[in-house]
Every structure is written in C-alpha cells, then in structure tokens.
VOKOL-327842 format. One record per residue: residue number from 1; residue in three letters; chain; x, y, z of N, C-alpha, C in turn. Coordinates in nm, 4 decimals, decimal comma. Layout:
<nodes>
  num  residu  chaine       n_X       n_Y       n_Z      ca_X      ca_Y      ca_Z       c_X       c_Y       c_Z
  NUM     ALA       A         X         Y         Z         X         Y         Z         X         Y         Z
...
</nodes>
This chain:
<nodes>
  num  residu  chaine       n_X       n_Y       n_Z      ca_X      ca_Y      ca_Z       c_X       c_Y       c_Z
    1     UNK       A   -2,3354   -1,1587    1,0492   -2,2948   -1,1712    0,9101   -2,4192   -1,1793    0,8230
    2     UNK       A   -2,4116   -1,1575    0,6761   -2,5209   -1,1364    0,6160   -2,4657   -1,2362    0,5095
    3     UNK       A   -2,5452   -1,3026    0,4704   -2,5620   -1,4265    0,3761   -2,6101   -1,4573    0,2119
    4     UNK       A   -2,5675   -1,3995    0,1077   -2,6938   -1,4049    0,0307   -2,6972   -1,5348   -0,0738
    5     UNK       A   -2,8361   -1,6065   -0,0637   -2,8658   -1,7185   -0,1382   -2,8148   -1,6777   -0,2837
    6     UNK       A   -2,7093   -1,7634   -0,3036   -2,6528   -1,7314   -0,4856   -2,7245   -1,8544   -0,5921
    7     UNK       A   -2,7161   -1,8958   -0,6994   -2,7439   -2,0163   -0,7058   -2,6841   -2,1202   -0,7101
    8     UNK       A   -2,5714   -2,1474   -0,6743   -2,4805   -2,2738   -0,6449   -2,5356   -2,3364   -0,5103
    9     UNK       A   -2,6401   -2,2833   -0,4077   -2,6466   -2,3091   -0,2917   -2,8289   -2,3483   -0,2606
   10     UNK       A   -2,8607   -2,3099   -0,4315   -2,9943   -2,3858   -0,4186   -3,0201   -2,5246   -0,4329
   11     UNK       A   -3,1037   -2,5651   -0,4146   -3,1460   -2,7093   -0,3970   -3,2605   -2,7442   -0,4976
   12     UNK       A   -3,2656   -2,8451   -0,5192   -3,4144   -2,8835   -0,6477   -3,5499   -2,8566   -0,5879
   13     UNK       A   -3,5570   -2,7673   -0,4320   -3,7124   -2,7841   -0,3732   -3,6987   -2,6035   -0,4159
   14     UNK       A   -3,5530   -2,5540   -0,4607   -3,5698   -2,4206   -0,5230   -3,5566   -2,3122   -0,3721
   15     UNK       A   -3,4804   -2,4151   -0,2934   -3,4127   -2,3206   -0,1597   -3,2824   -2,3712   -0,0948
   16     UNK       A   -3,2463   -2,2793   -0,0124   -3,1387   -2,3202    0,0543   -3,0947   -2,4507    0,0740
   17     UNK       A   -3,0041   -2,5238   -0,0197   -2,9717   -2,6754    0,0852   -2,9182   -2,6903    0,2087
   18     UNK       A   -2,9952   -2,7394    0,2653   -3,0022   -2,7917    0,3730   -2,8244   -2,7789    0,4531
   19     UNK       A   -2,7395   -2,8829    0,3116   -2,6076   -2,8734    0,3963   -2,5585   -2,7762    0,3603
   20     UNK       A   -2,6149   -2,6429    0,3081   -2,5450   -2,4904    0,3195   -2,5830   -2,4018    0,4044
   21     UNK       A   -2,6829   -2,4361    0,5119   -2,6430   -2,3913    0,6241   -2,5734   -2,4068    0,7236
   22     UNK       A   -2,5525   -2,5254    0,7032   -2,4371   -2,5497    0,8306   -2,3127   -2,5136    0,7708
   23     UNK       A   -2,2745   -2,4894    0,6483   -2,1987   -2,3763    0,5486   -2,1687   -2,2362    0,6160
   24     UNK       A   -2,3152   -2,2303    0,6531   -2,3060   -2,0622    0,6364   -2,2535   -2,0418    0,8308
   25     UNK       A   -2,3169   -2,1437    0,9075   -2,3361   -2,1839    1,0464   -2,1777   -2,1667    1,1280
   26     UNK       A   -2,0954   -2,2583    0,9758   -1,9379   -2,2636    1,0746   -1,8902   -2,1100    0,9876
   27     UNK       A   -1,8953   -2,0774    0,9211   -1,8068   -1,9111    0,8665   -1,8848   -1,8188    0,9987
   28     UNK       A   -1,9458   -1,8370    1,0390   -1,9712   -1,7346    1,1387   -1,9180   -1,7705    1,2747
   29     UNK       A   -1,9578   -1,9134    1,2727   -1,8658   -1,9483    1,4093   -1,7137   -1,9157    1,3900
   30     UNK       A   -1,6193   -1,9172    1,2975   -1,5098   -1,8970    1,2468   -1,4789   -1,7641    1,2347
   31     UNK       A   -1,5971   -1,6501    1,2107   -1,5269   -1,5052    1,2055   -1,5756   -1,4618    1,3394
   32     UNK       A   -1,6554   -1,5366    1,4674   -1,6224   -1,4776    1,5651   -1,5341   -1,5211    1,6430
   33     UNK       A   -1,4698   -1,6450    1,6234   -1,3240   -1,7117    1,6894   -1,2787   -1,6035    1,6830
   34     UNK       A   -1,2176   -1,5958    1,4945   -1,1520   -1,4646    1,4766   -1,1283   -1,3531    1,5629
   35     UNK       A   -1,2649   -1,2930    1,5857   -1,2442   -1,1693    1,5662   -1,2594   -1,1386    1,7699
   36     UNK       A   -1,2978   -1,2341    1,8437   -1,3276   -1,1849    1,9102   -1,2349   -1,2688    2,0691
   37     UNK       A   -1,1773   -1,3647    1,9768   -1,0614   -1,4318    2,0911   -0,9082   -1,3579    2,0937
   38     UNK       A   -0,8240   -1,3733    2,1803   -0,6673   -1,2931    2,1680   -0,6056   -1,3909    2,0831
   39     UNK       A   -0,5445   -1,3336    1,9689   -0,4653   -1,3796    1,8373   -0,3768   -1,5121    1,9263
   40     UNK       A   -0,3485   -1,4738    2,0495   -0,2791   -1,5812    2,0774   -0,3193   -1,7441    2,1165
   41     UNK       A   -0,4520   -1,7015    2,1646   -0,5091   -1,8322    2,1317   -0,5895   -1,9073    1,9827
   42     UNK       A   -0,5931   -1,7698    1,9419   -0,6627   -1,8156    1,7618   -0,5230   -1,8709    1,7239
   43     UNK       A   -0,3757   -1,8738    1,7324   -0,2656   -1,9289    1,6923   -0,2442   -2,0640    1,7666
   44     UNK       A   -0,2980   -2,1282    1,8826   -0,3018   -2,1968    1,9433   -0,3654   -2,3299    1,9080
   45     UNK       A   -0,4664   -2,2990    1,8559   -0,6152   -2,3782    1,9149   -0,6946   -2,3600    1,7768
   46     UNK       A   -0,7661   -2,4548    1,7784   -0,8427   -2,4924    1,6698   -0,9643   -2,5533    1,6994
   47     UNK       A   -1,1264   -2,5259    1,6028   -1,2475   -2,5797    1,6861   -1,2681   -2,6965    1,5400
   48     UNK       A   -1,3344   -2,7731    1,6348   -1,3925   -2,8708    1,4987   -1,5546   -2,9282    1,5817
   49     UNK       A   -1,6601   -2,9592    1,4823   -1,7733   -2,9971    1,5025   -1,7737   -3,1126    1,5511
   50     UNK       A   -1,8885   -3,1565    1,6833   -1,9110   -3,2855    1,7126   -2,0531   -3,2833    1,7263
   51     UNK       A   -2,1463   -3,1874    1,7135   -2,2557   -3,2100    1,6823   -2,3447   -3,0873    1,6228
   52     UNK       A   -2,4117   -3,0864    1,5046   -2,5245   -3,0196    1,4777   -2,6513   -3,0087    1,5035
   53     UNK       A   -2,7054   -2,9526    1,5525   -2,8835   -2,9620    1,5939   -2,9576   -2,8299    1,4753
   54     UNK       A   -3,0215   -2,8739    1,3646   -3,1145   -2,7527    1,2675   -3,2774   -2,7652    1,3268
   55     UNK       A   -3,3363   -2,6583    1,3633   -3,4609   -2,6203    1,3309   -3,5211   -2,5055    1,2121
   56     UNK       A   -3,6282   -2,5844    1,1233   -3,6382   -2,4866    1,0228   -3,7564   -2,4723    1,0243
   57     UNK       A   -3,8177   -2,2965    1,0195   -3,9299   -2,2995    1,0282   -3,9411   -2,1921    0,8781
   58     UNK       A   -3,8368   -2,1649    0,7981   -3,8912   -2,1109    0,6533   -3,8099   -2,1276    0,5638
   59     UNK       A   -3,8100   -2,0786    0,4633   -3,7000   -2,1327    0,3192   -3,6560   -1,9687    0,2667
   60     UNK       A   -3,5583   -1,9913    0,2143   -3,4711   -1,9168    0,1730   -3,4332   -1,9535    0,0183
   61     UNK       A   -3,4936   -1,8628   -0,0719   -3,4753   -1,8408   -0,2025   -3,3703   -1,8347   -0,2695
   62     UNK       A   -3,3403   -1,8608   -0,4173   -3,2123   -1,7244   -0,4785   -3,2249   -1,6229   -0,4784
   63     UNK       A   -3,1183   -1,5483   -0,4263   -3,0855   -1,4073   -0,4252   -3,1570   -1,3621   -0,3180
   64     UNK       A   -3,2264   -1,4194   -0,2626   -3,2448   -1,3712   -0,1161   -3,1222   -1,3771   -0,0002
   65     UNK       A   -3,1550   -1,2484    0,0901   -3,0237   -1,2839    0,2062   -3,1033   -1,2779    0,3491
   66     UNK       A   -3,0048   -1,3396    0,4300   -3,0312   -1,3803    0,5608   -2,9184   -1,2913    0,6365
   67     UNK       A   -2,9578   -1,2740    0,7788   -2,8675   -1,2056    0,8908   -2,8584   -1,3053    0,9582
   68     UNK       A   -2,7161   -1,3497    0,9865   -2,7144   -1,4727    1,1174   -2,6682   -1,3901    1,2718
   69     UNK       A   -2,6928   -1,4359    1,3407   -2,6025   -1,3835    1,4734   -2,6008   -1,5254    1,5437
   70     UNK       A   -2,4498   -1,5018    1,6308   -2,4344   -1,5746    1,7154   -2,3710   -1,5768    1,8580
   71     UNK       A   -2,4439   -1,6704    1,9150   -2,3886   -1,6387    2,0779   -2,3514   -1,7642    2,1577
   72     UNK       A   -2,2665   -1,7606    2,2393   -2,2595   -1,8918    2,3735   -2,3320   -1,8263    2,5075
   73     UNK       A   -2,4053   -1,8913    2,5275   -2,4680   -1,8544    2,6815   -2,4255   -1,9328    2,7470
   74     UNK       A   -2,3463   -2,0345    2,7701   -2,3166   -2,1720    2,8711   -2,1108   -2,1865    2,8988
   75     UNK       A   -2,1206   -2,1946    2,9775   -1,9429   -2,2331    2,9889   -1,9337   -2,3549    2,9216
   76     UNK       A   -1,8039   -2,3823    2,9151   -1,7602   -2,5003    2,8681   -1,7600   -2,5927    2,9152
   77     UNK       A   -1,7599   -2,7121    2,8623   -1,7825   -2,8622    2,9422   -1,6061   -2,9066    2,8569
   78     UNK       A   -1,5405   -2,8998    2,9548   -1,3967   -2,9929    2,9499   -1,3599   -2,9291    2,8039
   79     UNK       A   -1,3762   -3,0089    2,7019   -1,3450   -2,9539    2,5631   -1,4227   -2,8831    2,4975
   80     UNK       A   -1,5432   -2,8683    2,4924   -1,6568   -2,8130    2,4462   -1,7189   -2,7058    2,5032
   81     UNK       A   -1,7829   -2,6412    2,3538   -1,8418   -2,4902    2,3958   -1,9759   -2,5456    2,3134
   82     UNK       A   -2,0481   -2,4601    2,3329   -2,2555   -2,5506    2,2782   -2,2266   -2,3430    2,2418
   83     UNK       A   -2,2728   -2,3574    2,0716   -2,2760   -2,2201    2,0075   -2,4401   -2,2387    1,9634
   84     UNK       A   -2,5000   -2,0796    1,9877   -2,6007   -2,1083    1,9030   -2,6101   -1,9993    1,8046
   85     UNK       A   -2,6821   -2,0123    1,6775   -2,6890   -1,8956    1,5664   -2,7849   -1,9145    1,4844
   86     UNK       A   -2,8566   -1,8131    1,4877   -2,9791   -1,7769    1,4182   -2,9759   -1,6915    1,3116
   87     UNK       A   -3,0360   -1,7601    1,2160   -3,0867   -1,6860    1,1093   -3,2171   -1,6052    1,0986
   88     UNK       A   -3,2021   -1,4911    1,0239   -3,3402   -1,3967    1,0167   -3,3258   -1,3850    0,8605
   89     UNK       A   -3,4083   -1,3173    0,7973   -3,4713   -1,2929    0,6802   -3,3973   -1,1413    0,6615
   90     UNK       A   -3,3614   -1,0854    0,5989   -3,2719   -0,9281    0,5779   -3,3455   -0,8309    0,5009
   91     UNK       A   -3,3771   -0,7533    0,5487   -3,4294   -0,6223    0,5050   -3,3634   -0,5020    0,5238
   92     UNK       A   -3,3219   -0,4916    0,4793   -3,2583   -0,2990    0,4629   -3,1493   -0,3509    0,5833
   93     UNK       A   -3,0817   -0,4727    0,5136   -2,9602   -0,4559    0,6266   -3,0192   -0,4903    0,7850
   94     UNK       A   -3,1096   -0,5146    0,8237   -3,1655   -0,5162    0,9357   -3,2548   -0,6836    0,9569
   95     UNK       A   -3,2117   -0,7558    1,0345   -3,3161   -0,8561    1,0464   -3,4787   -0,8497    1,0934
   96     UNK       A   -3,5428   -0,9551    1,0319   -3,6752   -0,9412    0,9879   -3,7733   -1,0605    1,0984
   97     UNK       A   -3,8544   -1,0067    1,1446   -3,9325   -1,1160    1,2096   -3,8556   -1,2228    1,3037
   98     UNK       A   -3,8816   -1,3156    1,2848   -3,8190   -1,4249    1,3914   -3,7446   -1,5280    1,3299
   99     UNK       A   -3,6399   -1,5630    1,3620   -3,5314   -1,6739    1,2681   -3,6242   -1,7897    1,2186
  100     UNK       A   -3,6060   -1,7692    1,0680   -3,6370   -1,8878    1,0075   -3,5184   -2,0083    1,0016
  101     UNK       A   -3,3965   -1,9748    1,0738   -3,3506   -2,1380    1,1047   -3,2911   -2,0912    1,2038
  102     UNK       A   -3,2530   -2,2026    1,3071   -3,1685   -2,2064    1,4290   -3,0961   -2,3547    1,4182
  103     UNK       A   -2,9282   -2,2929    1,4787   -2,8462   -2,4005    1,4718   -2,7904   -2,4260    1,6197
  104     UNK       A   -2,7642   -2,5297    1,6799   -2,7182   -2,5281    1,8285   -2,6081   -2,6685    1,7651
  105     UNK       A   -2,4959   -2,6036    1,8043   -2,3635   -2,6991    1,7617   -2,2962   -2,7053    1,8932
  106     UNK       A   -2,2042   -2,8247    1,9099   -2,1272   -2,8249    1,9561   -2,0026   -2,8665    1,9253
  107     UNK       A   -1,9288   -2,7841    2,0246   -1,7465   -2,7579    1,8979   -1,6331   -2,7917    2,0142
  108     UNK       A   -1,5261   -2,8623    2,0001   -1,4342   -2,9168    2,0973   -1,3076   -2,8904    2,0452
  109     UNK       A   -1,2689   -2,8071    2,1158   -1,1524   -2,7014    2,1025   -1,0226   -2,8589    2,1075
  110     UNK       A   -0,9312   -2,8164    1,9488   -0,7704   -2,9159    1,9770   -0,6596   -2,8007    1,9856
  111     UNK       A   -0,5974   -2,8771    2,0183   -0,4807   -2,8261    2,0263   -0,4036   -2,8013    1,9140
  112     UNK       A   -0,3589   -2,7138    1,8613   -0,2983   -2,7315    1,7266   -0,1510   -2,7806    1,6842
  113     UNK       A   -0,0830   -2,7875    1,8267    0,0260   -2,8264    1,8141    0,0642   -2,9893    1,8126
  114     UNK       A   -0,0564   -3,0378    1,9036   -0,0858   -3,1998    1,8905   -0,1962   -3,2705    1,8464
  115     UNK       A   -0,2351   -3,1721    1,7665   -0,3979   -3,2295    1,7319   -0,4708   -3,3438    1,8279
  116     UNK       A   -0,4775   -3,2951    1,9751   -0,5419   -3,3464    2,0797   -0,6475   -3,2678    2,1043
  117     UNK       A   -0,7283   -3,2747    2,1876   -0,8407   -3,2198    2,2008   -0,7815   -3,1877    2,3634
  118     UNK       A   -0,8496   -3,0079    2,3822   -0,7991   -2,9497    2,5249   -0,9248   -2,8942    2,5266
  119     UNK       A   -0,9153   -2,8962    2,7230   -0,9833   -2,8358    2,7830   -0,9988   -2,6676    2,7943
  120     UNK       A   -1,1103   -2,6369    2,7790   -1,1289   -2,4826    2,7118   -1,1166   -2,4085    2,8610
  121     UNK       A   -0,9323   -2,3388    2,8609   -0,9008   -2,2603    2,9475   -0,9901   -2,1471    3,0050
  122     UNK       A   -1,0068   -2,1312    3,0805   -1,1194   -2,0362    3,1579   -1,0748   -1,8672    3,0801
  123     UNK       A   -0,9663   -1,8674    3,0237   -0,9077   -1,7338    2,9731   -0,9607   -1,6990    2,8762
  124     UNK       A   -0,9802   -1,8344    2,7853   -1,0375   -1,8195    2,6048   -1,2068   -1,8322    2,6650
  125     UNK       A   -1,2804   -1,8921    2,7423   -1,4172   -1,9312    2,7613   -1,4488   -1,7904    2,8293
  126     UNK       A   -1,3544   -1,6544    2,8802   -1,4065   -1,5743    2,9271   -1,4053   -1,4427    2,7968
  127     UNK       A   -1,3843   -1,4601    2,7150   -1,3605   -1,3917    2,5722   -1,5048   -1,4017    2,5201
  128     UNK       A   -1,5794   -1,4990    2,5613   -1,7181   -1,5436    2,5097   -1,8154   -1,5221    2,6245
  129     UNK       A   -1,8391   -1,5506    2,7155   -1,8972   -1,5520    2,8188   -1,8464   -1,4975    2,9948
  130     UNK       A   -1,8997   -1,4400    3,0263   -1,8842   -1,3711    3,1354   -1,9065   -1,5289    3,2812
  131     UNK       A   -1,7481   -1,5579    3,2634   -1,7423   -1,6932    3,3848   -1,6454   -1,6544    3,4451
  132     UNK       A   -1,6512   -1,7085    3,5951   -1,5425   -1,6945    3,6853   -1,4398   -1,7780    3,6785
  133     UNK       A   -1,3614   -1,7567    3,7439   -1,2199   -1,8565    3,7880   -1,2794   -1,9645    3,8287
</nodes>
C-alpha cells in the first residue's frame, strides 16, 4: 500500500506522528486479512493488537509518500500471528532505499461470534504462511 503524508498526520517536529503509523501499520494489516484470507473466515474472525514494536530510522514529511509491505514469516502461537511491515520512501511508485520504519506487531485472532479469543486454525495460518498439518 502506498501512504501519503497529508497534513492532519503531521506532528509539531513537522513529520509523521508517531501514532500515525501504527495508523497506517493496522490498514495494511486489515487489507491483507482482506484480501488474502477465504471470505469465510474474514466473516468469522476478527484480529485485534496486543503488542507494537516501532523502529525509526527517518522522518516522513507533508505530502511525502511511503510504500509499506507486509509479511508473516512465523506460524502461530495458539491465538497469535507476529506481522511484520515496512515502510520505504516512494519514488515513481516504486520503493526507495531501505525502510525508514519497521513495525513487528502482534495480533490474536477472536472469535466474532463470542468475542473470545481462538486458536489460529492451521487453514487460516496456511493462507499466510506455508505450514503443515
């Protein structure tokens, strides 16, 4: 997804605030639920945050834009999936150099019918990652 700094999302140091990346962090975690789990578990199941981890190594202007991508490399632990997503700097549509921020979250799948927290079925954790039975 591509991001662009508007000015509602600047800060008084005249960059990105801080809590608008983790803004920008869950809409991406959210359009790849979307787009990349079976509708039948996106009707199911619901993710919510239990932890954020930011590293920042540059700032982000107004009207500047960023490319995020994101990936899971790890199976799930019982309820939880550990997402990570990086930001780059955007040039011609294309990311630039090396992420000036990185986010490593972790997200614990509920149930939507009992707002309990479930264990992430090996069916939905294989939609993301290449795991066995």
């Amino acid at each position: 997804m591509t991001f662009t700094a508007d000015a509602d999302v600047i800060d008084f140091m005249g960059h990105v605030n801080n809590a608008n990346w983790l803004n920008w962090a869950q809409d991406i975690a959210i359009e790849h639920w979307e787009k990349v789990a079976d509708p039948a578990h996106v009707d199911a199941y619901l993710w919510v945050v239990t932890r954020h981890e930011i590293d920042y190594r540059g700032n982000v202007g107004e009207g500047e834009s960023v490319i995020a991508e994101t990936r899971i490399e790890k199976p799930p632990t019982g309820a939880r999936f550990e997402r990570l997503i990086d930001f780059w700097r955007e040039e011609d549509g294309e990311p630039v150099g090396r992420p000036i921020v990185s986010v490593r979250s972790n997200w614990a799948m509920i149930q939507k019918d009992t707002g309990r927290l479930a264990r992430v079925p090996a069916d939905v954790a294989r939609a993301f990652i290449n795991i066995g039975d």
